[in-house]
C-alpha positions as CSV (number, residue, x, y, z in Angstrom):
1,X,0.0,0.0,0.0
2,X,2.6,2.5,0.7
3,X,4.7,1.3,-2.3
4,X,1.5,2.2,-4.6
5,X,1.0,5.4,-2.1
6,X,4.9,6.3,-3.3
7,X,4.4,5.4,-7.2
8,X,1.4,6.9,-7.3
9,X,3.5,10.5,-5.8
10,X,6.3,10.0,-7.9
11,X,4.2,9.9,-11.0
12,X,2.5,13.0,-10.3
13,X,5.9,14.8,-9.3
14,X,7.1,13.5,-12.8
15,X,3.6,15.1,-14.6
16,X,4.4,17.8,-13.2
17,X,7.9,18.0,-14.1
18,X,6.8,17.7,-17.8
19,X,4.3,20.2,-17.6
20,X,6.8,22.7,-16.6
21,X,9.5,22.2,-19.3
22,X,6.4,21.6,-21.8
23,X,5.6,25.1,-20.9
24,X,9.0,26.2,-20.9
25,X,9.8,25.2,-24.2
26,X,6.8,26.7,-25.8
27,X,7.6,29.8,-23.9
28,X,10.7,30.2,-26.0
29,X,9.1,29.1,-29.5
30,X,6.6,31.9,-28.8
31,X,9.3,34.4,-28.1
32,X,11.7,33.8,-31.1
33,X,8.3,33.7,-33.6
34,X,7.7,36.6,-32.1
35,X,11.0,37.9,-32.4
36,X,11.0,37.0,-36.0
37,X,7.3,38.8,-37.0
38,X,8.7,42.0,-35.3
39,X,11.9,41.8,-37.7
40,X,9.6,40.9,-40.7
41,X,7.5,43.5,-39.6
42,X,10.2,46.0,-39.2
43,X,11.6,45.5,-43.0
44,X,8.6,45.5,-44.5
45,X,7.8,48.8,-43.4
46,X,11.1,50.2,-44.2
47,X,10.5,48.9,-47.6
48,X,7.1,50.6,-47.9
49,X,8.7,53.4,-46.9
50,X,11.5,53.4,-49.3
51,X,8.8,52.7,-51.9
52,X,6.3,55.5,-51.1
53,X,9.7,58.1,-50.9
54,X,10.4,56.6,-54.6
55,X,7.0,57.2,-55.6
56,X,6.8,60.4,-54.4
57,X,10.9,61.6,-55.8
58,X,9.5,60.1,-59.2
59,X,6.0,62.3,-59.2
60,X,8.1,65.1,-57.6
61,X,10.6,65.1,-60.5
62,X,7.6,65.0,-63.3
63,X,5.8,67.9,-61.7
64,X,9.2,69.7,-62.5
65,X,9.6,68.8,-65.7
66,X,6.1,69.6,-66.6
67,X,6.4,73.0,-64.6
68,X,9.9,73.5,-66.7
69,X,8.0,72.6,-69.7
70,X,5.2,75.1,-69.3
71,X,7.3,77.8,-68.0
72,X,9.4,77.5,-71.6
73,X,6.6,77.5,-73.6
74,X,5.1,80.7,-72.0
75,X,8.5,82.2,-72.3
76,X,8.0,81.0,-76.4
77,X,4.7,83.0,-76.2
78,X,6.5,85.9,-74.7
79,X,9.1,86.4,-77.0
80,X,6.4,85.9,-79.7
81,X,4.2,88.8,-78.2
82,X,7.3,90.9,-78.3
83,X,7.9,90.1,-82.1
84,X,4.7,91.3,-82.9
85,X,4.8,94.2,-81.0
86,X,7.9,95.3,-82.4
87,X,6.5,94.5,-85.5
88,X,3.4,96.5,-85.0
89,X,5.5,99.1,-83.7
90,X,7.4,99.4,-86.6
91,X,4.3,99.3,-89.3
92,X,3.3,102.2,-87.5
93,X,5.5,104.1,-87.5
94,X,5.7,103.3,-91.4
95,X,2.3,103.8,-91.2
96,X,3.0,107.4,-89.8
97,X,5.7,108.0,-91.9
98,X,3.5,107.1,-95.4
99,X,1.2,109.4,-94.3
100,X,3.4,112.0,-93.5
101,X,4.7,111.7,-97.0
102,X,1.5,111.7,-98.6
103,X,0.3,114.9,-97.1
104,X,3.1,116.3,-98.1
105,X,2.9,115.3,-102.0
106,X,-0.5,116.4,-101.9
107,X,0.2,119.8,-100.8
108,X,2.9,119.5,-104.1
109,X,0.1,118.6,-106.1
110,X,-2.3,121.1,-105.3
111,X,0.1,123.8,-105.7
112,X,1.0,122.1,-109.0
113,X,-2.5,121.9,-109.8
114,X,-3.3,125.5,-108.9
115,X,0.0,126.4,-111.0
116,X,-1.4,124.7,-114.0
117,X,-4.6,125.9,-114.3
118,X,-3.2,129.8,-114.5
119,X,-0.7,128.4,-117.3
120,X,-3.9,127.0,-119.4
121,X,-5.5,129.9,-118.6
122,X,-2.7,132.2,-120.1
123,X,-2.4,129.6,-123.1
124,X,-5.7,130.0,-123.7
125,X,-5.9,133.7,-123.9
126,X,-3.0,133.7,-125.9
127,X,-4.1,131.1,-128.6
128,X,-7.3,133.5,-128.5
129,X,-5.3,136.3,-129.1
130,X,-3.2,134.4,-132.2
131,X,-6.2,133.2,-133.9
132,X,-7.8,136.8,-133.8
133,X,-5.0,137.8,-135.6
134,X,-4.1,135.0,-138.3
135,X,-8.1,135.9,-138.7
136,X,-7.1,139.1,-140.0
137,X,-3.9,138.4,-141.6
138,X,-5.4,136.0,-144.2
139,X,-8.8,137.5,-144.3
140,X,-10.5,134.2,-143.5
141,X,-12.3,133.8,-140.4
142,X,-11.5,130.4,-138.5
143,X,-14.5,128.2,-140.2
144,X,-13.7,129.2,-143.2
145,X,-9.7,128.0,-142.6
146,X,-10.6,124.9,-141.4
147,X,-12.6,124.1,-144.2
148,X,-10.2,124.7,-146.4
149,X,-7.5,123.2,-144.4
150,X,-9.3,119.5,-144.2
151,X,-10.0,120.1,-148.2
152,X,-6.3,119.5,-148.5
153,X,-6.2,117.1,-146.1
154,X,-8.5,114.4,-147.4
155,X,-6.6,115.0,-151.4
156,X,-3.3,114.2,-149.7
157,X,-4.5,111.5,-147.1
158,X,-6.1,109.7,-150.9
159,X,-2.8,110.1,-152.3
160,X,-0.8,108.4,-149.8
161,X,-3.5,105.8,-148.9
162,X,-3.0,105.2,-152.8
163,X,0.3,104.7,-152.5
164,X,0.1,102.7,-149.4
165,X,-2.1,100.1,-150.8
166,X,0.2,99.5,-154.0
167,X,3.1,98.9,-151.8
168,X,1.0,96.6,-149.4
169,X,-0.3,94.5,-152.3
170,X,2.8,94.6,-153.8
171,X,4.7,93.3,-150.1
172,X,1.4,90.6,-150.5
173,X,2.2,89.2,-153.1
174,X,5.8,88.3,-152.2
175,X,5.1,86.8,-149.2
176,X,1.4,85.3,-150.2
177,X,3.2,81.7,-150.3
178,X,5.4,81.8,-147.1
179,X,2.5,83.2,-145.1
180,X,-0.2,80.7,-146.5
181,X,2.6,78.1,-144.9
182,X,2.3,79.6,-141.6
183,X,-1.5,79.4,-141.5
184,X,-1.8,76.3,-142.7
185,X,0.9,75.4,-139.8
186,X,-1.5,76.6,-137.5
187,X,-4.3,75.6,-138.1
188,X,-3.7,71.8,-138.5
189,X,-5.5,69.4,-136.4
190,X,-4.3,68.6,-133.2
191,X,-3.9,64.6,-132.4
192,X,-4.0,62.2,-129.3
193,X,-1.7,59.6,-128.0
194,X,-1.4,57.7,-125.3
195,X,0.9,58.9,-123.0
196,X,3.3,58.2,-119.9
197,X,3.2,60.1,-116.4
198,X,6.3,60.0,-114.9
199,X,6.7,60.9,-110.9
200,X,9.5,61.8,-108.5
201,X,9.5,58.4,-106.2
202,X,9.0,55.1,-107.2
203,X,7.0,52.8,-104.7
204,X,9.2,49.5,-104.0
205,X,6.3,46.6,-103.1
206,X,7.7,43.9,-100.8
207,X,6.4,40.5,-99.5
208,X,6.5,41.3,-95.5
209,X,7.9,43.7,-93.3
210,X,10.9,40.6,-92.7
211,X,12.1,41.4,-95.8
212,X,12.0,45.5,-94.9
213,X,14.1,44.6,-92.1
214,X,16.4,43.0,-93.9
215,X,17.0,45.9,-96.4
216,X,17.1,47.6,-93.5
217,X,20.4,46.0,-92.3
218,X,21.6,46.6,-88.9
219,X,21.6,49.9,-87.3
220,X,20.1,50.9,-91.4
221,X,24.2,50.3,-92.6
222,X,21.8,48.3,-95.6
223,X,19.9,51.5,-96.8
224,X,22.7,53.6,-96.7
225,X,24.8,51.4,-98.9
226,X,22.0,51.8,-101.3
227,X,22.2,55.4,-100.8
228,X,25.6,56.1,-101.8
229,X,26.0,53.4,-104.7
230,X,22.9,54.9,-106.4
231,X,22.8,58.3,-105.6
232,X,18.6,57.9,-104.4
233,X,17.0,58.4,-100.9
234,X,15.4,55.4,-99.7
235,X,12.3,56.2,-97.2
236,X,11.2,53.6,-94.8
237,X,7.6,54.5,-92.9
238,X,5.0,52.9,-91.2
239,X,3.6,51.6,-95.1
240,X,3.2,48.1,-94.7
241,X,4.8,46.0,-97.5
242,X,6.2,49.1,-98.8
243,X,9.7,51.0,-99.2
244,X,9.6,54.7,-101.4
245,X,12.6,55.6,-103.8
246,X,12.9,59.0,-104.0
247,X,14.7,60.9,-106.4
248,X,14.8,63.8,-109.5
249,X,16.9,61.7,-111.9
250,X,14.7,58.8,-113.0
251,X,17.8,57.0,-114.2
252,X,18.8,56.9,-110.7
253,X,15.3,55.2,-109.3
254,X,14.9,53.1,-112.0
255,X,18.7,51.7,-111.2
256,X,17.6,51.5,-107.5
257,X,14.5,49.6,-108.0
258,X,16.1,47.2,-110.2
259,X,18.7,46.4,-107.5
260,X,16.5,46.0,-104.8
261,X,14.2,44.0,-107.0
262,X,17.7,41.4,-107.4
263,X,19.0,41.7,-103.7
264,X,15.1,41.2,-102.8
265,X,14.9,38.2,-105.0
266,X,18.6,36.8,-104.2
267,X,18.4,37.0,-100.5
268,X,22.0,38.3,-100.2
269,X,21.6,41.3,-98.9
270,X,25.0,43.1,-97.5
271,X,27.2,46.1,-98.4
272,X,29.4,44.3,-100.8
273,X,26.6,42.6,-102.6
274,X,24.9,45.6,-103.2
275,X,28.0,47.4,-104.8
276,X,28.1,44.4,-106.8
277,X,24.6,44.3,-107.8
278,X,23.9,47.9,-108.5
279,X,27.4,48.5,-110.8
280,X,25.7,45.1,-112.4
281,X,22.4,47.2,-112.9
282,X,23.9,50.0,-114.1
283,X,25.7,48.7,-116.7
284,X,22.4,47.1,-117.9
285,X,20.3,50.2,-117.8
286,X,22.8,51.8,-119.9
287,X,22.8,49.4,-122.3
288,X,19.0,49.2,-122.4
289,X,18.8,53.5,-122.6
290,X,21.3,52.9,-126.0
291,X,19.3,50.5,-127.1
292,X,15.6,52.5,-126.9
293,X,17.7,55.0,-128.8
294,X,18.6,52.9,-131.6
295,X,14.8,51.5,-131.7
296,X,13.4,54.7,-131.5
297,X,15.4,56.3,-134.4
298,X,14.7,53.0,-136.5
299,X,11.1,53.1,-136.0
300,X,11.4,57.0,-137.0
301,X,13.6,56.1,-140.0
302,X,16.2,58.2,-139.1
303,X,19.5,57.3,-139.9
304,X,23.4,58.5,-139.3
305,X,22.8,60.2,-135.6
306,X,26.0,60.2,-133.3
307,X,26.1,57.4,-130.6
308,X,26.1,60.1,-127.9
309,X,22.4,61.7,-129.3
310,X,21.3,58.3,-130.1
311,X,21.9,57.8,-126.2
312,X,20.6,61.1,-125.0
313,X,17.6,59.9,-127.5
314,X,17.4,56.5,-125.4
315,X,17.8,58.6,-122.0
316,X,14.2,60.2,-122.6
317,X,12.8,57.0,-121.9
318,X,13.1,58.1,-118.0
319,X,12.5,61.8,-118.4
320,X,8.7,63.6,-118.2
321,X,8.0,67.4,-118.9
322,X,5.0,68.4,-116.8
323,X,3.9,65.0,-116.5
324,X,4.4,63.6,-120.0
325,X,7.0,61.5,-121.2
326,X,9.9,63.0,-123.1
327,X,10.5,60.3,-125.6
328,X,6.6,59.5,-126.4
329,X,6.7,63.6,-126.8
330,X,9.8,63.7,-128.7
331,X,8.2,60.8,-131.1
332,X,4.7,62.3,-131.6
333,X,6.8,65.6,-132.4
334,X,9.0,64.2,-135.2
335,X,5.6,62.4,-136.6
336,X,3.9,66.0,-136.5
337,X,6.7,67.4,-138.3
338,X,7.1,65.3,-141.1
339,X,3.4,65.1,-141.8
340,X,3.2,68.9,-141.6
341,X,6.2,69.0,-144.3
342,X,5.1,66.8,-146.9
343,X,2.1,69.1,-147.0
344,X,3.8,71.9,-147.1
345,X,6.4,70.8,-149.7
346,X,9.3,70.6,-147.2
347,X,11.5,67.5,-146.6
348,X,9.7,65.4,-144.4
349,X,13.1,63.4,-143.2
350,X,14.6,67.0,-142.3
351,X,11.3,67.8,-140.4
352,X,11.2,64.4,-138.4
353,X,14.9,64.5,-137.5
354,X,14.5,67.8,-136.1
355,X,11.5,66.9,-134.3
356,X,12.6,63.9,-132.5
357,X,16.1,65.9,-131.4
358,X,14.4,69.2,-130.9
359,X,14.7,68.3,-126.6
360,X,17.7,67.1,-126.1
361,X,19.1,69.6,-123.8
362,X,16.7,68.3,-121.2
363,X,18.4,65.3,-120.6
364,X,22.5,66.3,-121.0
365,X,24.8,64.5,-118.4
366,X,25.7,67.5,-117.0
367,X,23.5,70.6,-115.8
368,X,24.9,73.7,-117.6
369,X,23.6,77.4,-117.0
370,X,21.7,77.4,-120.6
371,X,18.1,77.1,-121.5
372,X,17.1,73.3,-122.7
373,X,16.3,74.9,-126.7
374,X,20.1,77.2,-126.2
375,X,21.6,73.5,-125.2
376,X,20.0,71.0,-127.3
377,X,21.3,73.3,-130.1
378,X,25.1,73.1,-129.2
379,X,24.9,69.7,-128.4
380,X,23.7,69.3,-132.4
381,X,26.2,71.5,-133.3
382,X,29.0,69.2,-131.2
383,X,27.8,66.1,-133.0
384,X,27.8,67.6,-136.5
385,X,24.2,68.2,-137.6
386,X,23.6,70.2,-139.8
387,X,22.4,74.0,-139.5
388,X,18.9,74.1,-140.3
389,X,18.3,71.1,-137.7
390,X,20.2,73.3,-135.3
391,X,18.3,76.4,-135.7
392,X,15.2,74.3,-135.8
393,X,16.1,73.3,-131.8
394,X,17.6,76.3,-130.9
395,X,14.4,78.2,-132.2
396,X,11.5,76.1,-130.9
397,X,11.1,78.3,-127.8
398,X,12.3,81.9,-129.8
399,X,15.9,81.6,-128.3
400,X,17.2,82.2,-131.8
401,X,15.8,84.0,-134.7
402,X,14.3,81.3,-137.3
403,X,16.3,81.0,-140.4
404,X,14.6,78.5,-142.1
405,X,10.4,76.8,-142.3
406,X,11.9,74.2,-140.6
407,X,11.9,75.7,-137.3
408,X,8.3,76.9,-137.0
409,X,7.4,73.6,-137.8
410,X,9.0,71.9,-134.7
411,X,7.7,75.0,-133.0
412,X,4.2,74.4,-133.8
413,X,4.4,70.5,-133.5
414,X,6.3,70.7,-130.0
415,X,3.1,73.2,-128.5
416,X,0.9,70.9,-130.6
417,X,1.7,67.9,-129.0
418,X,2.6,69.3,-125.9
419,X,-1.2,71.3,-125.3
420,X,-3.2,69.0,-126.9
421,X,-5.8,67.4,-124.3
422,X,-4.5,64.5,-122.9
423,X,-1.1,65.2,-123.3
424,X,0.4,66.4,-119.8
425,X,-2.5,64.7,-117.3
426,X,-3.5,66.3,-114.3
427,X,-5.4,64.4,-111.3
428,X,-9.0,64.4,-112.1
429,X,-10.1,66.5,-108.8
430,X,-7.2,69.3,-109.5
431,X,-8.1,69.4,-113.0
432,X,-11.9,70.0,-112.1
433,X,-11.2,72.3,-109.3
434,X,-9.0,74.5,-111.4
435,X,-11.6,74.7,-114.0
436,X,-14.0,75.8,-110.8
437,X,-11.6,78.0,-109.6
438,X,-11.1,79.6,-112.9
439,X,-15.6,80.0,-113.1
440,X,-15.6,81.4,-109.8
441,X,-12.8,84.1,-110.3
442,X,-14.4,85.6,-113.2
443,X,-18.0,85.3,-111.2
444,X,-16.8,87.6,-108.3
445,X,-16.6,90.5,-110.4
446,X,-19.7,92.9,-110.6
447,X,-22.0,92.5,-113.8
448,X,-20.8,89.3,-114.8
449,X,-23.7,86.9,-115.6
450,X,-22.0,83.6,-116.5
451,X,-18.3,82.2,-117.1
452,X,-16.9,79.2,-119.1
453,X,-13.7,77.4,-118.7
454,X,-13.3,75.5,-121.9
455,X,-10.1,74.1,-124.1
456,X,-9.0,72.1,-121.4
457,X,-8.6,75.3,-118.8
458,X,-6.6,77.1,-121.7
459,X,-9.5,79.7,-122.5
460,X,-12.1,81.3,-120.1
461,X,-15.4,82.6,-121.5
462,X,-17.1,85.9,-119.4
463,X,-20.6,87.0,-120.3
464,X,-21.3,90.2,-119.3
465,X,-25.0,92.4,-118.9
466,X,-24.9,95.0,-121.5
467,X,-27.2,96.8,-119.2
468,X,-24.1,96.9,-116.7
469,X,-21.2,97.2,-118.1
470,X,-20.3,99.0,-121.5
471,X,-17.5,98.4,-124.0
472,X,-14.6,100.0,-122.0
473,X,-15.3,98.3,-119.1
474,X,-15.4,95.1,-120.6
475,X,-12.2,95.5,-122.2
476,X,-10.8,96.7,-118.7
477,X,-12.7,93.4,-117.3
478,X,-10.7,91.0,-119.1
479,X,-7.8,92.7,-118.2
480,X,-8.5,92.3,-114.7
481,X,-9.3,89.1,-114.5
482,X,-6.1,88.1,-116.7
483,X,-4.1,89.7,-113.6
484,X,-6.3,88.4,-111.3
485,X,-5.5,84.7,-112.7
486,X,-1.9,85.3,-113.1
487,X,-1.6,86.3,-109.5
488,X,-3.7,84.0,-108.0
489,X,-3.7,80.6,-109.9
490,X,-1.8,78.0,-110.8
491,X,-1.9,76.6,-114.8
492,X,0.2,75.2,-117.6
493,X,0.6,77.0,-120.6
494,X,-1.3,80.3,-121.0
495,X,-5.2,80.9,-120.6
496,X,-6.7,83.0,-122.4
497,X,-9.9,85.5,-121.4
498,X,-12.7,86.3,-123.6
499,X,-15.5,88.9,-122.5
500,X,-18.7,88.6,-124.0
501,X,-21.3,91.6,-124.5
502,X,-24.4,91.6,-126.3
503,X,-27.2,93.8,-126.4
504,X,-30.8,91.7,-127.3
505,X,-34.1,93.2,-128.4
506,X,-36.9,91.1,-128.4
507,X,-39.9,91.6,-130.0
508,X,-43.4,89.7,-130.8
509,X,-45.6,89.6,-134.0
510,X,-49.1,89.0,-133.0
C-alpha cells in the first residue's frame, strides 16, 4: 500500500515535471516567432517606406519637368508677343511716316494743280489772241480755214493711202506663199496619244515587313549602302509591305529599283553585294537606254545620228515634262513634223529629224547654266548636224531668230503635242477644281452673268449684262481678270480670257 502510495506521488511529481518544461519550451518558440514577426515587420515597413519616398521623388521630378516645360513655352509665347509688338510698332510708325509723305505730296500737287490751271488759262488767252490775228492776216475767219484746211487734207490723205495700198499689195504678193505656210501650220489638227506620267519616287512593293528589315540591315548600314552606290534616298515609314525611292533623276530610281528588285529576290543582302549588284544594274540600264535610242530612231527612219544623241535619245525613256514623257513627246513631235512637211512641200526626213532631237538639252549628263532649246542646239552642233536642224532646236522656244520653215514647224508640232488634251495629265479633282476656280474668279466680279472654262482650262469665257457694263469696261474686265488669274492661280501654258457683250431686243408679231 505504501509502495502504490509512493508510485502513485512520484508519477505526479514527474507530470508535473513535464508540464513545466512543456511550458517552458513553448515559452521560447513563442518568443523567437515573435521575435521574427517584429523583424519581418520592421523591414517590410522600411521597404514601404523606401517605396512610397520613390514614388513620391518620381511624381516630384515629373511635376518639374512639366512645370519647366510650361514655364518654356510661356517664355516662347512671350518672346512671340514681343515680335509682334515690335512688329506693330514698326508698321506704325511706317504707317506714320507714309502718311506724313502723302500729305506732303499732296500739298505738291495742289500747288502744282493751282499752278497749272493759271498756265492753261494764259495759253488759252493767248491762242485766243493768235487766232484773232491770223483771222485778219489771211482775211479768213477760223470756219472758213478749217474748211479749207481738211479740203487739202482728205486730197493728200487719198494720195498716200493710194500709194500705201500698192506697196501693201505689192509686199502681199511676195510673201502670199510663205505666209499661207504659216496658216496652214496653224491651223492643222491637233492629235492624241497615249501617254506616260512620270513621278519623282517610285513605290518599292515587298512581300512582309521581314524582308523591310532585312533591307534595313543593322543599325540601317543596308539602306545607306543603297544610298551612296545609287545616288537615291530610300524612305522607310510605317507603309506596310512598302519602301519609297525618292529621287529627280529617274535613271537613278529606276537603277535603284532594279537592285533591290535582285538583292530582294537573291536573299543576299549586304554592303558588298549591293555594290556588286547595283554596278551590275547600271551597266544594264545603260545598255538598255542605248538600245531604246537605236529603236526609237529606226522606227522613226532616221538614220546616221552620233552614238552620244542616239543615247541622249534612249535617255528620254526616264525623263517627263509636266507629266508627260519625253521620248513619247519627242516621237509624236517628229511624226507632226514630217506630216506637216510633206504638206507643205518641205522635206519630211529633215522635219522628223528635227522633231525627234528638238529636246535634247533636257536630258544632257551635265546641268549647264543654258536654257534646254540654247543646249539642245550646241549639243547638235558638237555632234555635226547640220544648221537648219540646229536652228530648228535652238528656235522652238524663240531663243534664236528662225532661219529656215523648218523651225516653226518643230515649234508648232512641239506646242501641238505638248497642249493637246490628254497630253500632260493632271489628277482628275485638281483638273476639275481649277476649272471651278477659274468659273468662280471671273463670277466675283460685278456684272458678270456667267463664265466658261473651256479648251481644257486654256481659255475662259465671261458673259457680261450689257445693261451693266459698257464696252470700256469690258475691255478693262478682261484685263483684270487676266491679272487676277496670273496672281492667284496656278496653270500650264497660258489661258486665255474672252468677255462677251451683247445687247438683245426682243420683240413679238401678233
Amino acid at each position: 500500500m505504501l509502495v502504490s502510495i509512493l508510485a502513485f506521488g512520484c508519477f505526479v511529481v514527474g507530470g508535473v515535471i513535464a508540464y513545466l518544461i512543456f511550458r517552458y519550451i513553448l515559452k521560447s518558440k513563442y518568443n523567437s516567432v515573435l521575435a521574427e514577426a517584429e523583424s519581418a515587420a520592421e523591414v517590410i515597413k522600411k521597404n514601404k517606406l523606401l517605396e512610397v519616398k520613390e514614388k513620391f521623388l518620381n511624381k516630384k521630378a515629373e511635376l518639374e519637368k512639366e512645370v519647366a516645360i510650361r514655364n518654356q513655352k510661356i517664355q516662347q509665347m512671350e518672346n512671340r508677343l514681343r515680335q509682334r509688338e515690335m512688329v506693330i510698332e514698326q508698321r506704325h510708325e511706317d504707317v506714320q511716316r507714309r502718311k506724313t509723305e502723302l500729305e506732303q505730296d499732296k500739298a505738291k500737287l495742289d500747288s502744282n494743280i493751282s499752278l497749272a490751271n493759271k498756265k492753261r488759262e494764259e495759253l488759252e488767252k493767248l491762242q485766243q489772241e493768235e487766232i484773232e490775228k491770223l483771222q485778219v492776216i489771211s482775211g479768213l475767219s477760223a470756219e472758213e480755214a478749217k474748211e479749207h484746211l481738211v479740203e487739202n487734207l482728205k486730197e493728200e490723205a487719198k494720195t498716200q493711202a493710194q500709194s500705201y495700198i500698192n506697196d501693201i499689195m505689192d509686199d502681199a504678193k511676195m510673201t502670199a506663199s510663205k505666209e499661207a505656210k504659216r496658216v496652214v501650220i496653224q491651223s492643222i489638227q491637233r492629235v492624241a496619244t497615249e501617254t506616260a506620267i512620270e513621278n519623282s519616287v517610285t513605290v518599292f512593293h515587298i512581300d512582309s515587313d521581314e524582308v523591310k528589315g532585312r533591307i534595313i540591315g543593322r543599325e540601317g548600314r543596308n539602306i545607306r549602302a543603297i544610298e551612296a552606290a545609287t545616288g537615291v534616298e530610300i524612305i522607310v515609314d510605317d507603309t506596310p509591305e512598302a519602301i519609297v525611292i525618292s529621287a529627280f533623276d529617274p535613271v537613278r530610281r529606276e537603277i535603284a529599283r532594279l537592285a533591290l528588285h535582285q538583292l530582294v529576290a537573291d536573299g543576299r543582302i549586304h554592303p558588298a553585294r549591293i555594290e556588286e549588284v547595283v554596278t551590275k544594274v547600271r551597266k544594264q540600264v545603260e545598255e538598255e537606254i542605248i538600245e531604246t535610242g537605236k529603236r526609237t530612231t529606226i522606227d522613226l527612219g532616221i538614220h546616221g545620228l552620233h552614238p552620244d544623241l542616239i543615247r541622249i535619245i534612249g535617255k528620254m525613256k526616264y525623263r517627263s515634262s509636266y507629266g508627260q514623257n519625253l521620248l513619247q513627246h519627242a516621237r509624236e513631235t517628229a511624226n507632226l513634223c514630217a506630216v506637216m512637211a510633206s504638206e507643205l512641200g518641205l522635206n519630211p526626213k529633215k522635219a522628223r529629224r528635227a522633231g525627234l532631237l528638238h529636246d535634247i538639252g533636257k536630258v544632257p549628263d551635265e546641268e549647264p547654266e543654258l536654257p534646254h532649246a540654247l543646249l539642245g542646239m550646241k549639243l547638235a552642233e558638237k555632234y555635226k548636224e547640220k544648221p537648219d536642224i540646229c536652228n530648228a532646236i535652238g528656235a522652238h522656244h524663240d531663243e534664236v531668230e528662225m532661219t529656215t520653215l523648218l523651225a516653226p514647224i518643230v515649234q508648232v508640232c512641239d506646242a501641238i503635242s505638248g497642249a493637246r488634251p490628254g497630253a500632260r495629265r493632271e489628277i482628275v479633282e485638281a483638273y476639275i477644281k481649277r476649272l471651278n476656280d477659274l468659273e468662280q474668279l471671273a463670277m466675283s466680279y460685278p456684272g458678270v452673268t456667267k463664265t466658261y472654262a473651256i479648251q481644257a482650262g486654256r481659255e475662259l469665257r465671261v458673259i457680261v449684262g450689257a445693261d451693266k457694263i459698257d464696252d470700256t469696261q469690258t475691255e478693262n474686265l478682261s484685263s483684270e481678270i487676266a491679272k487676277k488669274i496670273q496672281d492667284e492661280l496656278t496653270y500650264p501654258g497660258q489661258v486665255k480670257i474672252t468677255v462677251i457683250r451683247e445687247t438683245r431686243a426682243v420683240s413679238y408679231a401678233k
